[in-house]
PQR file of N, CA, C, O and H, with PARSE charges and radii, in Angstrom:
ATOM      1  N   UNK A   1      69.291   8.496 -92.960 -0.4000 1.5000
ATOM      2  CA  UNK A   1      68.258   7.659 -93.542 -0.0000 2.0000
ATOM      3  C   UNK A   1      68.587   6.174 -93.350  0.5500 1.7000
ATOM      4  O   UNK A   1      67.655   5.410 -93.599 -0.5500 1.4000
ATOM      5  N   UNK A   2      70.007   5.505 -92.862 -0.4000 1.5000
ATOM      6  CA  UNK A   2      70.073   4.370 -92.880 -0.0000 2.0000
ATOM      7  C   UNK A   2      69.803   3.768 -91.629  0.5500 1.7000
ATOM      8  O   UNK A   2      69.427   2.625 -91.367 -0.5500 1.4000
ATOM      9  H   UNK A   2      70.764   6.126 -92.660  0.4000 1.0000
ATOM     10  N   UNK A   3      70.082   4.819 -90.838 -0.4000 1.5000
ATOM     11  CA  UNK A   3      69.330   4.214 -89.200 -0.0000 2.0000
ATOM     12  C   UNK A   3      67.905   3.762 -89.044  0.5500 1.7000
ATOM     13  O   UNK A   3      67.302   2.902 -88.404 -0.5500 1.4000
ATOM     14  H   UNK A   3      70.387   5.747 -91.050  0.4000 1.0000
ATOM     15  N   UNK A   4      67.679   4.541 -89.750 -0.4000 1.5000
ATOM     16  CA  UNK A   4      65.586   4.552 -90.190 -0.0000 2.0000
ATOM     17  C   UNK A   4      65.293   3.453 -90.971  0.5500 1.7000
ATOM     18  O   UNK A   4      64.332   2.733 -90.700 -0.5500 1.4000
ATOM     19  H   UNK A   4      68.170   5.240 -90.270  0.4000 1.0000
ATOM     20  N   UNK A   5      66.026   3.243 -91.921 -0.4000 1.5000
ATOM     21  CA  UNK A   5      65.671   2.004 -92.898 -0.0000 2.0000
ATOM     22  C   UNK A   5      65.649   0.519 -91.966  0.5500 1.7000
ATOM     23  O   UNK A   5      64.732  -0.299 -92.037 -0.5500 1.4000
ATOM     24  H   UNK A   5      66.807   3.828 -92.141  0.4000 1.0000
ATOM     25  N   UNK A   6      67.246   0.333 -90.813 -0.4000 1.5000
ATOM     26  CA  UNK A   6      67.511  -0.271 -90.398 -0.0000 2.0000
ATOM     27  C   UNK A   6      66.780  -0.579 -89.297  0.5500 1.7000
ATOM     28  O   UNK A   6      66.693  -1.781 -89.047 -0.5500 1.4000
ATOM     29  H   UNK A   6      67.991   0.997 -90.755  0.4000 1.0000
ATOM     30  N   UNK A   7      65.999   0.506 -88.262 -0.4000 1.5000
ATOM     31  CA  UNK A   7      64.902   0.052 -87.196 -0.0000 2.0000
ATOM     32  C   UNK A   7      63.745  -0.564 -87.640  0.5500 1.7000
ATOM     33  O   UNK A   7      63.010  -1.311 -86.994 -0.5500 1.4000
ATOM     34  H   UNK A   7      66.070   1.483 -88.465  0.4000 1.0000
ATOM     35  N   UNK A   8      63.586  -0.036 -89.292 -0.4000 1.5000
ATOM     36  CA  UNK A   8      62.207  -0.559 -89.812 -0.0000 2.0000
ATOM     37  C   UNK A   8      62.485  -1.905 -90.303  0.5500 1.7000
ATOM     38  O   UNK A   8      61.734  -2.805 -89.928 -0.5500 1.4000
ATOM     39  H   UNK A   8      64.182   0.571 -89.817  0.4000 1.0000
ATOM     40  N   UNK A   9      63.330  -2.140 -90.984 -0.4000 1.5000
ATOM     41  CA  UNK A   9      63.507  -3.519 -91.674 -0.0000 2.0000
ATOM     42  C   UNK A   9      64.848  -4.402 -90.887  0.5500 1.7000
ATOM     43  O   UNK A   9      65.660  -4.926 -91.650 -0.5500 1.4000
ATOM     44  H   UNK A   9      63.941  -1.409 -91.288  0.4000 1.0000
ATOM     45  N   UNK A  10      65.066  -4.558 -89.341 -0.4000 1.5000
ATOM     46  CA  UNK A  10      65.925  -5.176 -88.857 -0.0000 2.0000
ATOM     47  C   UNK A  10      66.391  -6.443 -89.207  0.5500 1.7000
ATOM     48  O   UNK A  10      67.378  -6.925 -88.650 -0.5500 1.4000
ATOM     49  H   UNK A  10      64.406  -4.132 -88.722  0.4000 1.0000
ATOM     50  N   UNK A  11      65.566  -7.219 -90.369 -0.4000 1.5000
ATOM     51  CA  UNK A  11      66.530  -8.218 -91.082 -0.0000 2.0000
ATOM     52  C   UNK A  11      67.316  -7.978 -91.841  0.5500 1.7000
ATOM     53  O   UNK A  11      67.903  -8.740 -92.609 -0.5500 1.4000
ATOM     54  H   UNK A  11      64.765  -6.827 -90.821  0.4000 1.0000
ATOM     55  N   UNK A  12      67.448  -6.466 -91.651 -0.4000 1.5000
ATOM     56  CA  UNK A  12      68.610  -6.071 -92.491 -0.0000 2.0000
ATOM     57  C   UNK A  12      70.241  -6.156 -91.487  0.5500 1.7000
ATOM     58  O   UNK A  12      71.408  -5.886 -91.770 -0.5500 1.4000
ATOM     59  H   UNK A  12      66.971  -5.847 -91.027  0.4000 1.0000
ATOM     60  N   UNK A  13      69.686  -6.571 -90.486 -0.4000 1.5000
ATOM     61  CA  UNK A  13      71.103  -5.863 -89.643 -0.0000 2.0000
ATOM     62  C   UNK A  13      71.985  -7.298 -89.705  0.5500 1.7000
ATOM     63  O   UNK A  13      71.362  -8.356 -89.612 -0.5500 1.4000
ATOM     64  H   UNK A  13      68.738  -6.791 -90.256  0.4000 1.0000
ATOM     65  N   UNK A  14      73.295  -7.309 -89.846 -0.4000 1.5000
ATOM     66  CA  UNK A  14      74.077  -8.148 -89.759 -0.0000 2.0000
ATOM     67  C   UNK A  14      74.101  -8.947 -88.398  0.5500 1.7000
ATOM     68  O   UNK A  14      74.094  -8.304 -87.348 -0.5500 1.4000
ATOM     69  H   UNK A  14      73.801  -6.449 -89.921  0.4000 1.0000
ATOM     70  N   UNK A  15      74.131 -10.439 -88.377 -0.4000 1.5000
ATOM     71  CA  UNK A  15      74.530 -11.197 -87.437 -0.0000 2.0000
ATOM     72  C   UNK A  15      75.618 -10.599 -86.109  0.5500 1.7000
ATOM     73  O   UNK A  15      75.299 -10.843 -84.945 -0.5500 1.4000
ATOM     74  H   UNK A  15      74.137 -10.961 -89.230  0.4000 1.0000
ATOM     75  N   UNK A  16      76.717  -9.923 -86.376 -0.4000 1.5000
ATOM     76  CA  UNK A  16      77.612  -9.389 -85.602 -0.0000 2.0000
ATOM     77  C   UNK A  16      76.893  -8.345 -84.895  0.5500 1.7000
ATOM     78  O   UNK A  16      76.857  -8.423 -83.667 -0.5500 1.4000
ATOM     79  H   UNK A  16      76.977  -9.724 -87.321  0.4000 1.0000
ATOM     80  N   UNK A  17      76.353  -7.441 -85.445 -0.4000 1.5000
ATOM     81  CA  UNK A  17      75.318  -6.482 -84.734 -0.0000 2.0000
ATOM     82  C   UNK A  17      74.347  -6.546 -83.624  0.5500 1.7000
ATOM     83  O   UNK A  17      74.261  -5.788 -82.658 -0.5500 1.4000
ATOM     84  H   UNK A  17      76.382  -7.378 -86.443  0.4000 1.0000
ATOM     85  N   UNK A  18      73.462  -7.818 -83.992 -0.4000 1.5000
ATOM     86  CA  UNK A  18      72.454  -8.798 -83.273 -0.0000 2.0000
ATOM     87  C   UNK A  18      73.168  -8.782 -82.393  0.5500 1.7000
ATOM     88  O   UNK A  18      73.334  -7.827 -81.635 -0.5500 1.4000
ATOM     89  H   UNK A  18      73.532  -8.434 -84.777  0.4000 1.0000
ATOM     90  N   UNK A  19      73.779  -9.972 -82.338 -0.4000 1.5000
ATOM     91  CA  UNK A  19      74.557 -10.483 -81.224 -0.0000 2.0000
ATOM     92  C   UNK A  19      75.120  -9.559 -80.390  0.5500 1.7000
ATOM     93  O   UNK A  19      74.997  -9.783 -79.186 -0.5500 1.4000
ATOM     94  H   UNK A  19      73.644 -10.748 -82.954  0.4000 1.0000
ATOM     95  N   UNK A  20      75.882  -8.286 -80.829 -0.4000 1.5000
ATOM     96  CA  UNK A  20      76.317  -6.593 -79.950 -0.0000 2.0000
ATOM     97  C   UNK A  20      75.416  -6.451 -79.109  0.5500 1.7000
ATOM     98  O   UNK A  20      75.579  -6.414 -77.889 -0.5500 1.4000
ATOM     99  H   UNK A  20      75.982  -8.104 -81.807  0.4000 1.0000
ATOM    100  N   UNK A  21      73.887  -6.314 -79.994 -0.4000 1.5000
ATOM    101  CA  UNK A  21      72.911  -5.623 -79.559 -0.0000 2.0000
ATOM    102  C   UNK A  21      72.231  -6.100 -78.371  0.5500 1.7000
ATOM    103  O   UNK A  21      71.802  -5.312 -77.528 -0.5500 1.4000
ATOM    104  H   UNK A  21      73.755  -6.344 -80.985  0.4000 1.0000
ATOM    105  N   UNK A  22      72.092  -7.621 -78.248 -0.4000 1.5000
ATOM    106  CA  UNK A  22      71.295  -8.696 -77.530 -0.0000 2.0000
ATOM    107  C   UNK A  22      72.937  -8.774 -76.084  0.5500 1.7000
ATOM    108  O   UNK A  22      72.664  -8.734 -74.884 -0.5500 1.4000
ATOM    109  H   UNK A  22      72.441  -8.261 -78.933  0.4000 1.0000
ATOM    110  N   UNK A  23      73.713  -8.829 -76.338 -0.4000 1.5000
ATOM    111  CA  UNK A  23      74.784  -8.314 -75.022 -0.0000 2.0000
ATOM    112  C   UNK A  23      74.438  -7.469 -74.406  0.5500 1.7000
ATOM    113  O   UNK A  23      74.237  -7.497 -73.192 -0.5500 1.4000
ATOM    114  H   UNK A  23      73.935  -8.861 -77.312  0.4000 1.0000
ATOM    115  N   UNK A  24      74.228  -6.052 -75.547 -0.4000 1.5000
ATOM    116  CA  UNK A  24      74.263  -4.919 -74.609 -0.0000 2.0000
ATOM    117  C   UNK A  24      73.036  -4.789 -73.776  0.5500 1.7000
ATOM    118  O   UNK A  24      72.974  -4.159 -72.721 -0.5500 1.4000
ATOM    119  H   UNK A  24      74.391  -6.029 -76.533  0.4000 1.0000
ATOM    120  N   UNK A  25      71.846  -5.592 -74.475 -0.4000 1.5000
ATOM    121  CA  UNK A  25      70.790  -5.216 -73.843 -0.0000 2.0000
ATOM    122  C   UNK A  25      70.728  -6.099 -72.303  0.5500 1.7000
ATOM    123  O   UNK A  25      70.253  -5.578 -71.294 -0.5500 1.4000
ATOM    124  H   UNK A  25      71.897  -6.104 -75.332  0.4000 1.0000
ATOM    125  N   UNK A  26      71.339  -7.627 -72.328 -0.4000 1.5000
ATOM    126  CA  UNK A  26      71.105  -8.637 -71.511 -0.0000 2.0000
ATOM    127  C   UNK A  26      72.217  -7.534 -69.746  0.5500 1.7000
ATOM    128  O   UNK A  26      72.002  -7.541 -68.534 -0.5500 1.4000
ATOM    129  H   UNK A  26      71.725  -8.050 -73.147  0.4000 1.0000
ATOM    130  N   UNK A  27      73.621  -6.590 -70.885 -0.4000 1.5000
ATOM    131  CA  UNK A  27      74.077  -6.540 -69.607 -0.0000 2.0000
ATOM    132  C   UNK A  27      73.739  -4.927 -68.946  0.5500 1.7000
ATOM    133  O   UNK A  27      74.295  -4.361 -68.005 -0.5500 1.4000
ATOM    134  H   UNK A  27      73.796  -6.584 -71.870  0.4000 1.0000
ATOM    135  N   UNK A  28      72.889  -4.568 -69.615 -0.4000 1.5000
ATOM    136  CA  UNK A  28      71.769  -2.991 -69.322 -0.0000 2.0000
ATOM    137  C   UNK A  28      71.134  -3.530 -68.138  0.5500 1.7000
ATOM    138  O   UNK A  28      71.293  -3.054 -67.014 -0.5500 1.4000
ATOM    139  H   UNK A  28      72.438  -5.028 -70.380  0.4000 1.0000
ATOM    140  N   UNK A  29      70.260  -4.742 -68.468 -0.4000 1.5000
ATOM    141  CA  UNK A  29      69.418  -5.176 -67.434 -0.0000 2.0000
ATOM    142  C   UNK A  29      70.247  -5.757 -66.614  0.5500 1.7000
ATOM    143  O   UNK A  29      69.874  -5.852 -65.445 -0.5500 1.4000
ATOM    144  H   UNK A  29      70.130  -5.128 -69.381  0.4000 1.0000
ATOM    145  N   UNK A  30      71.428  -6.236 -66.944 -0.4000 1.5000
ATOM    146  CA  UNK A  30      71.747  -7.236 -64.965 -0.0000 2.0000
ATOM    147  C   UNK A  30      72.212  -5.931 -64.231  0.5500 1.7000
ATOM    148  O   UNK A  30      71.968  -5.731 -63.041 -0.5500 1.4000
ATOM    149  H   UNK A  30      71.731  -6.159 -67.894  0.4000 1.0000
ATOM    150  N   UNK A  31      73.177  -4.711 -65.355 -0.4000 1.5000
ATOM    151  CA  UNK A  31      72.929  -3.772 -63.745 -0.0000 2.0000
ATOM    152  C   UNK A  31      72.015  -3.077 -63.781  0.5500 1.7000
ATOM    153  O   UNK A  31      72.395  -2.498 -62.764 -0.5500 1.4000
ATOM    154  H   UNK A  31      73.375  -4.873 -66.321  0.4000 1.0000
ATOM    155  N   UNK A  32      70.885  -2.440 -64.080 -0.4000 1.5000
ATOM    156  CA  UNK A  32      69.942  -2.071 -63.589 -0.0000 2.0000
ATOM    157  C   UNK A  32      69.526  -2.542 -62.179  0.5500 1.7000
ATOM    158  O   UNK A  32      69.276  -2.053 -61.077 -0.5500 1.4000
ATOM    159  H   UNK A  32      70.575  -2.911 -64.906  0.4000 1.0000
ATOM    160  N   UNK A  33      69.584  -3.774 -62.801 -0.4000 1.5000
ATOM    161  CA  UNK A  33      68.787  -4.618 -61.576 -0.0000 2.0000
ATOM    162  C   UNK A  33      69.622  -4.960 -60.396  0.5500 1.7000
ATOM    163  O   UNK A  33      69.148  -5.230 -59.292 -0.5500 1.4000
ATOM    164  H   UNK A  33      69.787  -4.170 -63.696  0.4000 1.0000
ATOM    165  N   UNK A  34      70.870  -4.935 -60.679 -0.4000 1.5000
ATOM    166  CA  UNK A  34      72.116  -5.174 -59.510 -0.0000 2.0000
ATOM    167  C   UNK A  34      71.897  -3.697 -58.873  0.5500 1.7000
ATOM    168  O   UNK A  34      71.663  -3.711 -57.664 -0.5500 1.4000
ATOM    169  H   UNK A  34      71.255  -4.716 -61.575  0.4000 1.0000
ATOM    170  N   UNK A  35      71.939  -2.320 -59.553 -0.4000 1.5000
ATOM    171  CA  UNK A  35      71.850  -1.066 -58.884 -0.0000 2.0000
ATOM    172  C   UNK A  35      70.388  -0.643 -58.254  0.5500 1.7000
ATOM    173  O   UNK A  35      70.236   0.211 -57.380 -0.5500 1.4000
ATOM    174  H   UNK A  35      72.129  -2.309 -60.535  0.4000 1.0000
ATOM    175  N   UNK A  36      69.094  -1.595 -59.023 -0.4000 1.5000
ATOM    176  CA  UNK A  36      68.058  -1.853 -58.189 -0.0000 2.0000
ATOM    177  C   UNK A  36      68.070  -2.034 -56.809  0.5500 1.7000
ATOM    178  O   UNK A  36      67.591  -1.292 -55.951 -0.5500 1.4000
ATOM    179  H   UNK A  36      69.217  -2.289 -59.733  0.4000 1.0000
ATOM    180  N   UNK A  37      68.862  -3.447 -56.628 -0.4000 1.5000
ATOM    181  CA  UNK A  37      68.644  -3.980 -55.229 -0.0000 2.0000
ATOM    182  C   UNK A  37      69.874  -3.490 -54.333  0.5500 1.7000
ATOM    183  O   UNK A  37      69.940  -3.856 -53.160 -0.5500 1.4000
ATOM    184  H   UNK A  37      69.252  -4.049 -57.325  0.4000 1.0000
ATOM    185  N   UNK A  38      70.706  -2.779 -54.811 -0.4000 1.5000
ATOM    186  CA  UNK A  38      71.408  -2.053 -54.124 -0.0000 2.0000
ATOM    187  C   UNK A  38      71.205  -1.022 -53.605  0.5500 1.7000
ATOM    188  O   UNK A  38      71.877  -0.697 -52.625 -0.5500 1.4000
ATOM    189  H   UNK A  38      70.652  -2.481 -55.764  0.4000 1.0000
ATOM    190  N   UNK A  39      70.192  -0.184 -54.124 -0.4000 1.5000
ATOM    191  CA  UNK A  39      69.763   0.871 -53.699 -0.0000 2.0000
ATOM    192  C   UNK A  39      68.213   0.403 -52.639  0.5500 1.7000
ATOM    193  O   UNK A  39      67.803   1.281 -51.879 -0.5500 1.4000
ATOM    194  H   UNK A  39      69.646  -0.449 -54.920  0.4000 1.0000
ATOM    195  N   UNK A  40      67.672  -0.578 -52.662 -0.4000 1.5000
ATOM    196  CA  UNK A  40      66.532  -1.291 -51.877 -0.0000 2.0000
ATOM    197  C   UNK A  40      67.390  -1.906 -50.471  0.5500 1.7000
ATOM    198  O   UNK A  40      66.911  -1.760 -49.347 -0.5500 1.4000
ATOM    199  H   UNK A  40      68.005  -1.291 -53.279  0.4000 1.0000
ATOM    200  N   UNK A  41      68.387  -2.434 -50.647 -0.4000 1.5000
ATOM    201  CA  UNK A  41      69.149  -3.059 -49.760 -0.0000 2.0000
ATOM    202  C   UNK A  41      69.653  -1.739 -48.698  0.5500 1.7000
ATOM    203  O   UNK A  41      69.393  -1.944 -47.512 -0.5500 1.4000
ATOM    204  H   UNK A  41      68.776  -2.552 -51.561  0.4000 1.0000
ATOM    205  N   UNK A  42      70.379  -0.352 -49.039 -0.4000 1.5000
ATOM    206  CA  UNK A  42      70.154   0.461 -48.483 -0.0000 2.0000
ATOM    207  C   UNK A  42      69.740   1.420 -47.865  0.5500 1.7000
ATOM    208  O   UNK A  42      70.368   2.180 -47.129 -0.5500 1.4000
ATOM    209  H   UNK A  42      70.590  -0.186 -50.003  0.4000 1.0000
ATOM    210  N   UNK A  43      68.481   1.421 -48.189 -0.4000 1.5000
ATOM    211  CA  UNK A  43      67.625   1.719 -47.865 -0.0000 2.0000
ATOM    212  C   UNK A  43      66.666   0.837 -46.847  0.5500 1.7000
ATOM    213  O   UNK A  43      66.003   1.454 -46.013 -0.5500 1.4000
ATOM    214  H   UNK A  43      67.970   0.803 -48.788  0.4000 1.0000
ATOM    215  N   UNK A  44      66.586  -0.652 -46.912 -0.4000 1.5000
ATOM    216  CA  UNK A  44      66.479  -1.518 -46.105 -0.0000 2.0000
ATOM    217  C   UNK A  44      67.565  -1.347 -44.531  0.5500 1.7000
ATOM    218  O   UNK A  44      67.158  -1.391 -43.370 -0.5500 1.4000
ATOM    219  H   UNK A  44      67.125  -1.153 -47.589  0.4000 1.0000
ATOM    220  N   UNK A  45      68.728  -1.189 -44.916 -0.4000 1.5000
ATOM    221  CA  UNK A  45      69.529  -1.334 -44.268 -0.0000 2.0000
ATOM    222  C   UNK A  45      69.590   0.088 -43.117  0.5500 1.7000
ATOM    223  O   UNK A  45      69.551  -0.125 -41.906 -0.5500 1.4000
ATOM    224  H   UNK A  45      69.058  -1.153 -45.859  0.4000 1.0000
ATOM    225  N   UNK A  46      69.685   1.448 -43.649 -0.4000 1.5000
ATOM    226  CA  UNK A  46      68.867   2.637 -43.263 -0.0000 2.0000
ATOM    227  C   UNK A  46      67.775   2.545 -42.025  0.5500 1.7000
ATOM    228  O   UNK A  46      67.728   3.012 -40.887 -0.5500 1.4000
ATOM    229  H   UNK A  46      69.717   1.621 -44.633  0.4000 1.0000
ATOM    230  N   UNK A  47      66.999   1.780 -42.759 -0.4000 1.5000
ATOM    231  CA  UNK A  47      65.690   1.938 -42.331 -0.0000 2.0000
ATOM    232  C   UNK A  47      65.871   0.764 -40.738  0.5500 1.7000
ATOM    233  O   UNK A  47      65.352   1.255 -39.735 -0.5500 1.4000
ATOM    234  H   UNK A  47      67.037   1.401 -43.684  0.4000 1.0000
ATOM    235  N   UNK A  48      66.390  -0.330 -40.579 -0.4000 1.5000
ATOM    236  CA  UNK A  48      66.747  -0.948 -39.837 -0.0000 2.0000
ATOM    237  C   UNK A  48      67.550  -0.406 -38.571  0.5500 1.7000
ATOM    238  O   UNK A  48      67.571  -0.806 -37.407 -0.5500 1.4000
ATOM    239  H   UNK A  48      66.811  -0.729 -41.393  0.4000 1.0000
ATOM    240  N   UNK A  49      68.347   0.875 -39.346 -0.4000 1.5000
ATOM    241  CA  UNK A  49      69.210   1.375 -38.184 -0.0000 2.0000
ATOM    242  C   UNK A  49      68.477   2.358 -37.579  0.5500 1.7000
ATOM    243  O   UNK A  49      68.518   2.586 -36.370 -0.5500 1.4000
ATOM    244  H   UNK A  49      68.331   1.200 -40.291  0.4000 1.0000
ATOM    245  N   UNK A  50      67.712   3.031 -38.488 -0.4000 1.5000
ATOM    246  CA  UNK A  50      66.639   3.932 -37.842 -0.0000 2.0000
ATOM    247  C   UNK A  50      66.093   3.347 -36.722  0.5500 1.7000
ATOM    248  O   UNK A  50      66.303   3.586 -35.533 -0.5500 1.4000
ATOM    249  H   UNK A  50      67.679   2.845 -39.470  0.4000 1.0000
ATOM    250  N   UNK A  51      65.544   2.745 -37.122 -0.4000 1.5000
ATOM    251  CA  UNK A  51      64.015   1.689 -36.163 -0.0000 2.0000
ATOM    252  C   UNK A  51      64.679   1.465 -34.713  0.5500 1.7000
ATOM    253  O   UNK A  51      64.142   2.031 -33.761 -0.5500 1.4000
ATOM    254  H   UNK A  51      65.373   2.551 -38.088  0.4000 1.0000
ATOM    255  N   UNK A  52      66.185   0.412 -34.425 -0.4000 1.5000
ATOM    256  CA  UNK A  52      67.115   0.137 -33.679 -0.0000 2.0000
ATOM    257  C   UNK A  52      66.896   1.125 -33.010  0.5500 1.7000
ATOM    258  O   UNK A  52      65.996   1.185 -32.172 -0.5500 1.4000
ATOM    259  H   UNK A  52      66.622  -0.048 -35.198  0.4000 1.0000
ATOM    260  N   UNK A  53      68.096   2.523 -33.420 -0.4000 1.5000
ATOM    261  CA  UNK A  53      68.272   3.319 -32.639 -0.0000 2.0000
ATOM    262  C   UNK A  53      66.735   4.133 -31.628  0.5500 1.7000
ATOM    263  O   UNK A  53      66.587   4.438 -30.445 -0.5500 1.4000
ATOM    264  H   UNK A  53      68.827   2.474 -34.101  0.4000 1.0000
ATOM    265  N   UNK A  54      65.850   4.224 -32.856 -0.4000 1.5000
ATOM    266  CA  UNK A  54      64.492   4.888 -32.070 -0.0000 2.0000
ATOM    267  C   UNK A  54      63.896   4.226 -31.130  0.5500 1.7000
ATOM    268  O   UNK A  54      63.632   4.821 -30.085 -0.5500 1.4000
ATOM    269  H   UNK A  54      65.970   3.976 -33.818  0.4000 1.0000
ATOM    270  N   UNK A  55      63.673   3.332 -31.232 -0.4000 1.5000
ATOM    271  CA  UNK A  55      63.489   2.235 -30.022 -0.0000 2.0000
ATOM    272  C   UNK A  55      63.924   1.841 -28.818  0.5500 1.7000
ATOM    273  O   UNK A  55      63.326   1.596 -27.770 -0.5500 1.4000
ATOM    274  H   UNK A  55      63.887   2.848 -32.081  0.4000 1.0000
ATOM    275  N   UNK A  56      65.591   1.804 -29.270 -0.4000 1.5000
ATOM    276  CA  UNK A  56      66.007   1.437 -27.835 -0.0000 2.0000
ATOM    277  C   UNK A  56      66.133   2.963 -27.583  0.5500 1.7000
ATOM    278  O   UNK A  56      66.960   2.998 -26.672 -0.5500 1.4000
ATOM    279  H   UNK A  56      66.076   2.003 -30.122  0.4000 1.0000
ATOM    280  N   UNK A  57      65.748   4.395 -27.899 -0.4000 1.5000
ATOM    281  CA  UNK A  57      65.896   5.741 -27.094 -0.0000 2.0000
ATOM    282  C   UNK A  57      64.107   5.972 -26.292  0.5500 1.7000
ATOM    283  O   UNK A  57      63.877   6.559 -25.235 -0.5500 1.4000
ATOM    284  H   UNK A  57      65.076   4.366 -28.639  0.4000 1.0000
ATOM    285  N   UNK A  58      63.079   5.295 -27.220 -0.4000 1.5000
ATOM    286  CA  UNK A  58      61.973   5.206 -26.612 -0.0000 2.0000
ATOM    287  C   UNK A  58      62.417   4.004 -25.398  0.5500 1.7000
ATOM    288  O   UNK A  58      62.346   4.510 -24.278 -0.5500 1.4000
ATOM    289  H   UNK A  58      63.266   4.819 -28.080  0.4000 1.0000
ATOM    290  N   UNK A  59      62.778   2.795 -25.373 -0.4000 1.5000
ATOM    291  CA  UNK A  59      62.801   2.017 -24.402 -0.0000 2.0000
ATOM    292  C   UNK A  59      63.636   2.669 -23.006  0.5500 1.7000
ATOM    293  O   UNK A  59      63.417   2.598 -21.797 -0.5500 1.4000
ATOM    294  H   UNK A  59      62.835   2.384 -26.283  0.4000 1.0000
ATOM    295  N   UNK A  60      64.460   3.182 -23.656 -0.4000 1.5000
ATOM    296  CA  UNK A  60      65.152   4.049 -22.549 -0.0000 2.0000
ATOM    297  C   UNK A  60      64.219   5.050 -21.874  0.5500 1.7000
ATOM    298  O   UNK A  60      64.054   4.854 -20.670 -0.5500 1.4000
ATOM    299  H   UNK A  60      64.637   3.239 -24.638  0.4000 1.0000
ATOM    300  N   UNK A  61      63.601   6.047 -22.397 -0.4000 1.5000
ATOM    301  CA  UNK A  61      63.067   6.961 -21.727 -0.0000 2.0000
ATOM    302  C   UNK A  61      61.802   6.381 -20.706  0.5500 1.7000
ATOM    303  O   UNK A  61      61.308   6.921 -19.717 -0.5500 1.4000
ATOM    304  H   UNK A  61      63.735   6.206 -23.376  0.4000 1.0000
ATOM    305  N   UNK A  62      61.528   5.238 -21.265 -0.4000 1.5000
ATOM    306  CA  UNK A  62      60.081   4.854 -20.820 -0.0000 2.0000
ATOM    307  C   UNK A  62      60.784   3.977 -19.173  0.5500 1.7000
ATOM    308  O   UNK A  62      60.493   4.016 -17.977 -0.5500 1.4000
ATOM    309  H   UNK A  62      61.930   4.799 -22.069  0.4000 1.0000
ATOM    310  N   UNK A  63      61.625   3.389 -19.873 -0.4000 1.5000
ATOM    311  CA  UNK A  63      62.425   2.816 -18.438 -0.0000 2.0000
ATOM    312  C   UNK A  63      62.837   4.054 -17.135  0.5500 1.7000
ATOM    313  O   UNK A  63      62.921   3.762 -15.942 -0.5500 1.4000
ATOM    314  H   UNK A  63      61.862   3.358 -20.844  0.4000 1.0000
ATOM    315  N   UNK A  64      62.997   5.075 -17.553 -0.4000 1.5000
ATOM    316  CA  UNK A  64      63.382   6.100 -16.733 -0.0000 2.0000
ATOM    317  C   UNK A  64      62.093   7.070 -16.400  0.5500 1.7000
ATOM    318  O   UNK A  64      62.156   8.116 -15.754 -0.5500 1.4000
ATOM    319  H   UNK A  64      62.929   5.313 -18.522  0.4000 1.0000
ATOM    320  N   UNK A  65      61.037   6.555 -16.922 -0.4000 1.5000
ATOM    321  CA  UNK A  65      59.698   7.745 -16.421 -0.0000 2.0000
ATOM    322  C   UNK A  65      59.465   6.808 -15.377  0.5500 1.7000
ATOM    323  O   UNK A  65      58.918   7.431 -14.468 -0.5500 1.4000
ATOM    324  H   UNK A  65      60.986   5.705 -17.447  0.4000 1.0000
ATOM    325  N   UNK A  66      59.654   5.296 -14.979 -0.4000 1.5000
ATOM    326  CA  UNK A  66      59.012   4.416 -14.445 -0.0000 2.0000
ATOM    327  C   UNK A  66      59.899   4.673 -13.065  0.5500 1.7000
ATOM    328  O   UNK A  66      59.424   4.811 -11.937 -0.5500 1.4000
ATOM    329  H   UNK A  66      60.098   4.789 -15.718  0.4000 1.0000
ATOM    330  N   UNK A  67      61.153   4.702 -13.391 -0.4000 1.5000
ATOM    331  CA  UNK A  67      62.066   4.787 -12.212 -0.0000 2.0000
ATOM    332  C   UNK A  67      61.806   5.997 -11.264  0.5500 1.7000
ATOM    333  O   UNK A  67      61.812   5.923 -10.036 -0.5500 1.4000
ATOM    334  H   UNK A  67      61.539   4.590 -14.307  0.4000 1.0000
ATOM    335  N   UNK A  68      61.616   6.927 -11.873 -0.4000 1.5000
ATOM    336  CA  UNK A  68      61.106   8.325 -11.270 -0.0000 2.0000
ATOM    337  C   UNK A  68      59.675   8.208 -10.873  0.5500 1.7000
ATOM    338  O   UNK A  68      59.405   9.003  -9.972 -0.5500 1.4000
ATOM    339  H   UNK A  68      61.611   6.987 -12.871  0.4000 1.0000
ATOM    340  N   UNK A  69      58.682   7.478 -11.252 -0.4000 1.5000
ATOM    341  CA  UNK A  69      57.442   7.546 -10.409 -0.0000 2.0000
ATOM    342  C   UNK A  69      57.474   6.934  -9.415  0.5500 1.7000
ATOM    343  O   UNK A  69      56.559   7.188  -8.632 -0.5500 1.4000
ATOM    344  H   UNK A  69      58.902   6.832 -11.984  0.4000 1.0000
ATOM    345  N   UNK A  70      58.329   6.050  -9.055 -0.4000 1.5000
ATOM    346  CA  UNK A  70      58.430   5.012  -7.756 -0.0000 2.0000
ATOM    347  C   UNK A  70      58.648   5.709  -7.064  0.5500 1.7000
ATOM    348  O   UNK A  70      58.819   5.380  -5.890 -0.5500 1.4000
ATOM    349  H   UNK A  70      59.072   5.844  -9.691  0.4000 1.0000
TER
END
């Protein structure tokens, strides 16, 4: 019952608490957001090597259909 009292009436919560609470929340969000763009960045990064490699195997083949029709 005191957890309940305490979400409802949070001017009840002590200064030391606040301050816990407003940390934990500020450092929830920087990694979220650090494991956000880490996971965007690899996936960026993925996706870059994909593209590279498919390309220069299309540029290759297309270079070699040309050589053979001559």
């Amino acid at each position: 019952m005191e957890g309940e009292s305490l979400v409802n009436n949070p001017d009840n919560l002590s200064e030391g608490l606040i301050n816990y609470l407003k940390v934990a929340y500020i450092t929830a969000s920087k990694s979220a957001f650090m494991w956000a763009n880490l996971l965007c960045a690899s996936v960026s990064v993925v996706g870059l090597v994909v593209c590279v490699v498919y390309f220069r195997k299309v540029r290759h083949h297309k270079h070699d259909d040309q050589s053979t029709a001559i």
